[in-house]
C-alpha positions, 0 to 999 in steps of 0.5 A: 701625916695629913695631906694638903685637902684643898689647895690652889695654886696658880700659873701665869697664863688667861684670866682667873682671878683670886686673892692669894693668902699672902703676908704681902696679900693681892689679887692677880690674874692666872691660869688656876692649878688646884693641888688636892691631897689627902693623908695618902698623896699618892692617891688623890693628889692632883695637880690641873690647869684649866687651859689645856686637854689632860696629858695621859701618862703611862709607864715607858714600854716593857717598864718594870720597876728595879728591885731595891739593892742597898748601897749599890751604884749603878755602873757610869754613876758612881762620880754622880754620887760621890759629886753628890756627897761633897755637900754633908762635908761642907753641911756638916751632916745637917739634914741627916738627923731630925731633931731630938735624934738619939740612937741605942744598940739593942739585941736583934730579936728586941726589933721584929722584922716588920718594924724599922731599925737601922740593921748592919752586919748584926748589929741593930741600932734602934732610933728615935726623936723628938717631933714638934707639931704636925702640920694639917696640911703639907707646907708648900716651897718654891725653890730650885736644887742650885740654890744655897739658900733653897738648900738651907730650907731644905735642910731644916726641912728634915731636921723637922721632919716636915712633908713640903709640896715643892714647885721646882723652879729651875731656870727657864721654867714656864709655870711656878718661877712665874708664879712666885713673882705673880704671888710676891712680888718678885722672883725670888727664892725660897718662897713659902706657903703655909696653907694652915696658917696663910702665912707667905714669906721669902728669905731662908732665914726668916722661913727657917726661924718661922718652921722651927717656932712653929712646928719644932721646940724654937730650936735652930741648928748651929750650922744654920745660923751662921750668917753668911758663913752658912750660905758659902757653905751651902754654896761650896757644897754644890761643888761636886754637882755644879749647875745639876738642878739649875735649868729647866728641861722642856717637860710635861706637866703630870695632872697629880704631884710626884710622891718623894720619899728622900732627905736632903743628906742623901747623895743618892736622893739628891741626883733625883731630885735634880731631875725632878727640879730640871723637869719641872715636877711638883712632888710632895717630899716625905721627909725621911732623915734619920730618926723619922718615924716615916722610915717605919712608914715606908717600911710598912707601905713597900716592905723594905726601907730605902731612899729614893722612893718614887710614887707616881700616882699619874701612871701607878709607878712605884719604885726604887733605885735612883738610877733607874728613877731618873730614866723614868722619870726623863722617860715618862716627861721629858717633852 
């Protein structure tokens, strides 16, 4: 999956100007981000703003990265997890398979050890699906985890398998809730960004009718179709997390975007990402749901497959266990 080559991004400080490839186009005057990535983000993406020092990042002291333990909840988190479940209920699982999914039961010597298959108690079961186009570049959403309708995107987000640079937006933030408005017209969300097209756009359902067409077979769950049923739904299914991912924590912005390997239907990728919203962290999300060729990927690159996995290229961090990422993270940019 390529990477964004070059992108621009730009924050609501002194004057820059640019015009914006935009469906609503125009020019405005702000601070300019550059986000650069390659087919391996975690190496070259960088995210710099041209009105301050470069913030220099380290690992917290004496940090040492947990060994993956599968299925485990770290004592005290166990309500966070189960708060974080209720929403497949009321989803309906949407999001936890990519589109075309189909699953076999096979021998265990039929899989060798260094490729994925889903293996549990002897049994292996080996998955697949059914992929649209790649996109060249990683498609960029502005949005915030309390959102219902940011959520409907995200779940299309992994039926499709798609990798999306994210601008958390959480209440209170001071770069990209600003940003959208200076971008669209209004402060509204989701919002996307497609760089390889130069298509812009609000409105989940427009964002989703347009992911599906062009980089899936036009095919749009039932569960996301549903008018406004869909959008209480995805309202009741933040009930277990209320007001997580809302409100922003004063943090520090990382020169380079986070790299997160996660799907919207995990409990254990979302108590993450609500951090990674509330601190205000761009990351490049490697959609994962089940049936996504990157769990073989991931396998590959880390030698076991778990999500969350976190890859931090501003300080040389990777690792596992979503307990302890979210103490490194508020670790390493709370401000």
């Amino acid at each position: 999956m390529a990477g964004i080559l070059a992108n621009t991004i730009l924050l609501p400080q002194p004057p820059i100007h640019l015009p914006v490839s935009s469906s609503r186009s125009r020019s405005t005057r702000r601070t300019l981000i550059m986000v650069k990535a390659s087919s391996e983000p975690s190496d070259s993406a960088s995210v710099s703003t041209k009105s301050s020092e470069p913030v220099v990042f380290t690992a917290p002291p004496n940090f040492k990265p947990p060994e993956p333990q599968r299925f485990a909840v770290k004592p005290g988190k166990l309500f966070d997890v189960l708060g974080a479940s209720i929403g497949l209920l009321f989803r309906f699982g949407t999001g936890v398979f990519v589109s075309g999914y189909s699953a076999s039961f096979v021998s265990e010597d039929e899989v060798p050890p260094d490729q994925y298959a889903f293996r549990l108690g002897g049994i292996t079961v080996k998955e697949s699906s059914k992929l649209g186009p790649r996109p060249e570049k990683p498609i960029e959403i502005y949005e915030f985890e309390g959102c219902p309708f940011c959520r409907k995107v995200r779940e299309m987000v992994g039926v499709l398998d798609l990798d999306i640079l994210y601008y958390p937006c959480p209440r209170g933030s001071p770069n990209f809730r600003p940003t959208v408005n200076q971008l669209g017209g209004k402060q509204q969300f989701p919002y996307m960004v497609d760089p390889n097209t130069g298509v812009s756009m609000y409105e989940s359902d427009g964002i989703i009718k347009y992911l599906s067409e062009k980089y899936g077979d036009g095919t749009v769950p039932l569960s996301l179709t549903l008018g406004p049923l869909t959008a209480i739904t995805a309202g009741f299914a933040m009930i277990g997390r209320m007001g997580k991912g809302n409100m922003y924590t004063p943090a520090k912005l990382p020169p380079k975007p986070l790299v997160f390997w996660a799907y919207e239907g995990s409990p254990f990728c979302k108590i993450v990402r609500e951090v990674l919203v509330e601190l205000e962290l761009p990351h490049i999300q490697r959609s994962c749901a089940r049936g996504s060729p990157k769990r073989h990927e991931l396998l590959q690159k880390a030698g076991h497959f778990q999500v969350p996995y976190l890859e931090d290229p501003n300080t040389g961090v990777n690792m596992f266990e979503s307990a302890e990422i979210i103490e490194y993270l508020k670790q390493t940019y709370a401000a």
